[in-house]
C-alpha positions as CSV (number, residue, x, y, z in Angstrom):
1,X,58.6,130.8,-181.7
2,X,62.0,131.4,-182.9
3,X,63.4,133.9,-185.3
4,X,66.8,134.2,-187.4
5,X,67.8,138.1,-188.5
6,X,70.4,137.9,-191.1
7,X,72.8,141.3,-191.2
8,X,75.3,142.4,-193.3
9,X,74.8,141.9,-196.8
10,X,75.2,144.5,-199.3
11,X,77.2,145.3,-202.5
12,X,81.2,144.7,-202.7
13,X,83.9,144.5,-205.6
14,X,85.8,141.0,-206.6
15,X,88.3,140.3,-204.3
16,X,86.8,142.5,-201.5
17,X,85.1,140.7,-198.0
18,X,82.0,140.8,-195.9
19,X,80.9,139.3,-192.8
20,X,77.6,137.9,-192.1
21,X,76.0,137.6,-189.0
22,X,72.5,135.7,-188.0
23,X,70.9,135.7,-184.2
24,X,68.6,133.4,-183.4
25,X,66.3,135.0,-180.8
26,X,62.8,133.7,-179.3
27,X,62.1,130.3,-177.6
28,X,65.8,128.9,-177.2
29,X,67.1,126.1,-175.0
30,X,69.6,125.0,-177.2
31,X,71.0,125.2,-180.9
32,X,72.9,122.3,-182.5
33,X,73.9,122.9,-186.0
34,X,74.0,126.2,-187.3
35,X,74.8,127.4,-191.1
36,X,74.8,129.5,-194.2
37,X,72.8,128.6,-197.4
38,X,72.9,130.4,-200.8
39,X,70.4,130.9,-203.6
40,X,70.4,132.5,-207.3
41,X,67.5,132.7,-209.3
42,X,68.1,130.0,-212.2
43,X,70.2,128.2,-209.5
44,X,69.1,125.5,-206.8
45,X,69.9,126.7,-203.3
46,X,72.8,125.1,-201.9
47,X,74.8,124.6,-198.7
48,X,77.7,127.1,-198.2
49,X,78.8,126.2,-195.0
50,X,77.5,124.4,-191.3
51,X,78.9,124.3,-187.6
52,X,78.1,121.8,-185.5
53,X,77.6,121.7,-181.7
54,X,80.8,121.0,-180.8
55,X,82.6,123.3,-183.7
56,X,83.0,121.3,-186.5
57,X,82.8,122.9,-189.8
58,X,81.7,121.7,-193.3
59,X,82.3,124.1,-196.1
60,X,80.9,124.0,-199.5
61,X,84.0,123.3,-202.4
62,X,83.5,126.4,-204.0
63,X,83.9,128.3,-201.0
64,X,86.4,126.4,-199.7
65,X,89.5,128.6,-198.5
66,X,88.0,131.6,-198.9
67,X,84.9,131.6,-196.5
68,X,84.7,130.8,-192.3
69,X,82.1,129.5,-190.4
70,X,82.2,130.6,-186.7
71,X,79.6,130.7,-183.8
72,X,79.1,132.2,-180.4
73,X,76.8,130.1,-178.1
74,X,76.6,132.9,-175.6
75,X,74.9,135.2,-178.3
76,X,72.8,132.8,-180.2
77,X,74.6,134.1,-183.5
78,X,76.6,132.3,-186.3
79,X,78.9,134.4,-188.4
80,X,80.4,133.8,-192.0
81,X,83.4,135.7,-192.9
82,X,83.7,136.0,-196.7
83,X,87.1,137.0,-198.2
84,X,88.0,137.3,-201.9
85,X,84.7,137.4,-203.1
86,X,83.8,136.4,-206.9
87,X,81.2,137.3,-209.2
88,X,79.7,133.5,-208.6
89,X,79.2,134.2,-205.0
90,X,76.6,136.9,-205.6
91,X,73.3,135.1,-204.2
92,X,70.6,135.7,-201.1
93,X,72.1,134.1,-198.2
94,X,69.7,132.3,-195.8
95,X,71.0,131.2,-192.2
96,X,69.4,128.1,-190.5
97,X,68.9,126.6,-186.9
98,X,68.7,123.6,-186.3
99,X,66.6,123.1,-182.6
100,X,64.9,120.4,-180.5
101,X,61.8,118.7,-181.6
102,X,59.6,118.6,-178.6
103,X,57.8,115.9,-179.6
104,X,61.5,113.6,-180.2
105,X,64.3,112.7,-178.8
106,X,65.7,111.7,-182.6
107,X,64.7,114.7,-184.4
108,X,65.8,118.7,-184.7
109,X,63.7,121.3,-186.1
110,X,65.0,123.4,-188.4
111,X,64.6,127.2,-188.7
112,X,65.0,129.5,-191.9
113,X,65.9,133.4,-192.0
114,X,64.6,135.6,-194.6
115,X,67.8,136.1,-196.1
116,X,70.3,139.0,-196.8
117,X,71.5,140.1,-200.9
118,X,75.0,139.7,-201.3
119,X,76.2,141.2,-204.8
120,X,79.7,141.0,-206.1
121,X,80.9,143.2,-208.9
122,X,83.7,143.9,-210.9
């Protein structure tokens, strides 16, 4: 079993930051990708940013410039640093996992947390 615990959501003003963090805990050997999905109701959820094994990042264009993507191996944990925050970026932010399947060589499993609120206002 593994679990993802999203921290530090909460309420901010435009133009303000938060930092996110997410630790993957439980049954770990390894983690390959890693990253940071958002979702509004009306609104399908979408990618905000991934990390790959080797630190590559892939950021979402609306978030582009503004947000980071980091990781620490070490603590299981992927971070996303979010400065001057806009109204749009209010959503629940999920983090995900990406793990080996047991049963492939080919394939990764990928794990969900429950999300944290992040709320933007003005």
């Amino acid at each position: 079993q593994v679990q993802l615990v999203e921290s530090g959501g909460g309420l901010v003003q435009a133009g303000g930051s938060l930092r996110l963090s997410c630790e993957a805990s439980g049954s770990i050997s390894s983690i390959s990708a890693m990253g940071w999905y958002r979702q509004t109701p009306g609104k399908q959820r979408e990618l905000v940013a991934d990390i790959d094994g080797d630190g590559s990042t892939n950021y979402a264009r609306p978030v582009k410039g503004r947000f980071t993507i980091s990781r620490d191996n070490a603590k299981n944990t992927v971070y996303l640093q979010m400065n001057s925050l806009k109204f749009e970026d209010t959503a629940v932010y999920y983090c995900t996992a990406d793990l080996p399947n047991p049963h492939s060589d080919l394939a990764r499993l990928r794990y969900w947390g429950q999300g944290t609120q992040v709320t933007v206002s003005s």
